[in-house]
C-alpha positions as a printed Julia matrix, in Angstrom:
74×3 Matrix{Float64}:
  -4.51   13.01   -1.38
  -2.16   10.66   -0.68
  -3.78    7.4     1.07
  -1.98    4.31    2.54
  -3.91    1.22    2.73
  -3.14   -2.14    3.37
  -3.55   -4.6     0.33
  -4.27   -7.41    2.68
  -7.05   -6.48    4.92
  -7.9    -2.6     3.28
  -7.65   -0.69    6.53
  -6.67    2.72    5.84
  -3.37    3.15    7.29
  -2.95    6.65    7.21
  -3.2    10.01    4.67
  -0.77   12.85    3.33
  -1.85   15.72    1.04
  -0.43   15.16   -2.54
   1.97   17.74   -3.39
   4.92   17.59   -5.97
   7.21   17.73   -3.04
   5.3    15.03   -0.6
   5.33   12.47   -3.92
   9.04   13.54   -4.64
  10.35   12.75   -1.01
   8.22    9.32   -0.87
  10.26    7.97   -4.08
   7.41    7.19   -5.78
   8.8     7.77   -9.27
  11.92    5.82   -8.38
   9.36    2.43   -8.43
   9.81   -0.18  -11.48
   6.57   -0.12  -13.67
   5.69   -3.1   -12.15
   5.87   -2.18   -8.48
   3.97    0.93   -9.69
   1.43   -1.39  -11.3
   1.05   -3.48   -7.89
   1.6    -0.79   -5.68
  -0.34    2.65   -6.46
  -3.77    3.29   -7.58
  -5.43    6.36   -8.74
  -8.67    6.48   -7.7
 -11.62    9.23   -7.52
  -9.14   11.34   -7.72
  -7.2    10.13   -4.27
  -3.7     8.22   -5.22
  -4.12    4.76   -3.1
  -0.84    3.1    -1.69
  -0.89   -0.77   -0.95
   0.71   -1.4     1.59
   0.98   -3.52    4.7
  -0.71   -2.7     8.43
   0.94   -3.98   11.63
  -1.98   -6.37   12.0
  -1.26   -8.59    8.65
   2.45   -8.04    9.19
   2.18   -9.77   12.64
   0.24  -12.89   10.97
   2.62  -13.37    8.09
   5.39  -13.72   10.14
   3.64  -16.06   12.34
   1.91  -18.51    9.35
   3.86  -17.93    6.39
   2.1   -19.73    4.3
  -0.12  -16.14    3.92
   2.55  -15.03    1.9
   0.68  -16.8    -1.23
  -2.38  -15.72   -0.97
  -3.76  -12.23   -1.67
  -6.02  -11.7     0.45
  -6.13  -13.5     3.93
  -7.55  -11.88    6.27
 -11.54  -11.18    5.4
């Protein structure tokens, strides 16, 4: 399983079953190590995808400053 979630507040975002062709199409593979590293986690067995949700979007483009932090939202 293939599971978005936002890196800021950890809502799930959404899921896609994890087939060859699903992780092909995505580009996936075509990440640096390092955006691998920050982006994708494996994870009971469930590959977890950090990304952003609306919500956070919305309040880093009004403050920012959120851009530095990690985690703002708790």
């Amino acid at each position: 399983m293939l599971i978005y979630q936002c890196r800021h507040c950890g809502v799930e975002i959404g899921r896609l079953p994890k087939t060859r062709d699903t992780v092909k199409r995505l580009g996936l593979h075509d990440l640096s190590l390092e955006e691998q590293t920050q982006m994708v986690v494996e994870h009971s067995g469930a590959t977890h995808i950090k990304c952003i949700c609306e919500s956070c979007e919305e309040a880093l483009v009004r403050i920012p400053e959120y851009h530095q932090m990690e985690r703002f939202i708790q």
